[in-house]
N, C-alpha and C positions, 0 to 999 in steps of 0.2 A: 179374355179370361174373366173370370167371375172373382169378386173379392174375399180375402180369406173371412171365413168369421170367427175368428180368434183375433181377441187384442193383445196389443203389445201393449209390455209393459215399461212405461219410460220413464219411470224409478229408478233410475240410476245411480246411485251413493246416495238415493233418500232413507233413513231408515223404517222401518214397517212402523206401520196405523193401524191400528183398530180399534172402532167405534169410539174414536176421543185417544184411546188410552197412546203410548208414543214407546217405542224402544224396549224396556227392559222390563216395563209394567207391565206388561203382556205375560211374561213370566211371572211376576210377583203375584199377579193376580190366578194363573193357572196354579203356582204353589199354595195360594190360599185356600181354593176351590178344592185341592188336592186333600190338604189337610183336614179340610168340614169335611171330603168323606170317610177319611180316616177316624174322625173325632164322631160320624155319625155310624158308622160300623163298629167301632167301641162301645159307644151306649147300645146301641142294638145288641151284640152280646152281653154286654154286664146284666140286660133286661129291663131297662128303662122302657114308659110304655112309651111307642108309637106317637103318638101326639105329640108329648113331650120332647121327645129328640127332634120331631120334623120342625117344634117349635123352634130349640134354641139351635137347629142348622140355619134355619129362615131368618133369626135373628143377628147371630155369626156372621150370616154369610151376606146378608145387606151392610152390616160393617163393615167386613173385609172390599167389599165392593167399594163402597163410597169412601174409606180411607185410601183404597188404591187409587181413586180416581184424585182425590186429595194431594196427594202427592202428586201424579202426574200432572194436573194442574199449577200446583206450585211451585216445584224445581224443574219441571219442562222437561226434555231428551236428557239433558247430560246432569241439571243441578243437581241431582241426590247422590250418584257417585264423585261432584266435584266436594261436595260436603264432605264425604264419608272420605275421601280422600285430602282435603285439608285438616279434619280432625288427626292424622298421622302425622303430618309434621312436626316436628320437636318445635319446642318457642322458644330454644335454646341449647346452642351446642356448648357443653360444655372441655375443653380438654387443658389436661394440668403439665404438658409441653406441648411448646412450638414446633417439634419434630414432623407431625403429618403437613402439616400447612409450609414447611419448607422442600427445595427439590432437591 
């Protein structure tokens, strides 16, 4: 029999890659992309000319890019939700009886 030519994929609890980006940057970066056209069909109606809008889409949207890639270089798969989830913790429980902490 002849061999299939379809690969497998043996990513198995790896999470998804693209080109660099890791995990959830893939999103953040499809929500930005989202938003420049949003924000460039805005100008296009209010009547901004043409140039000008393609400009500060091109400009936007090289930030939104290179800040996403920023991030996924610096806090990796999991760092930016481990952050945004340490920022939650209390630094301090306060309570004015010993009633919950007894059984």
């Amino acid at each position: 029999m002849e061999n299939s030519v379809y690969s497998v994929n043996k990513g198995i609890n790896v999470s998804i890659e693209f080109k660099g980006l890791k995990a959830q940057y893939i999103w953040y970066l499809g929500g930005g992309i989202v938003g420049l056209l949003i924000l460039f069909a805005a100008l296009y109606i209010a009547g901004v000319n043409n140039y000008i809008c393609l400009g500060i889409i091109l400009i936007a949207g090289t930030g939104v890019v290179t800040y996403v890639y920023k991030l996924s270089h610096k806090y990796g798969e999991y760092g930016l939700m481990k952050k945004a989830a340490r920022k939650k913790v209390p630094s301090v429980i306060r309570s004015s009886s010993r009633k919950p902490f007894q059984l």
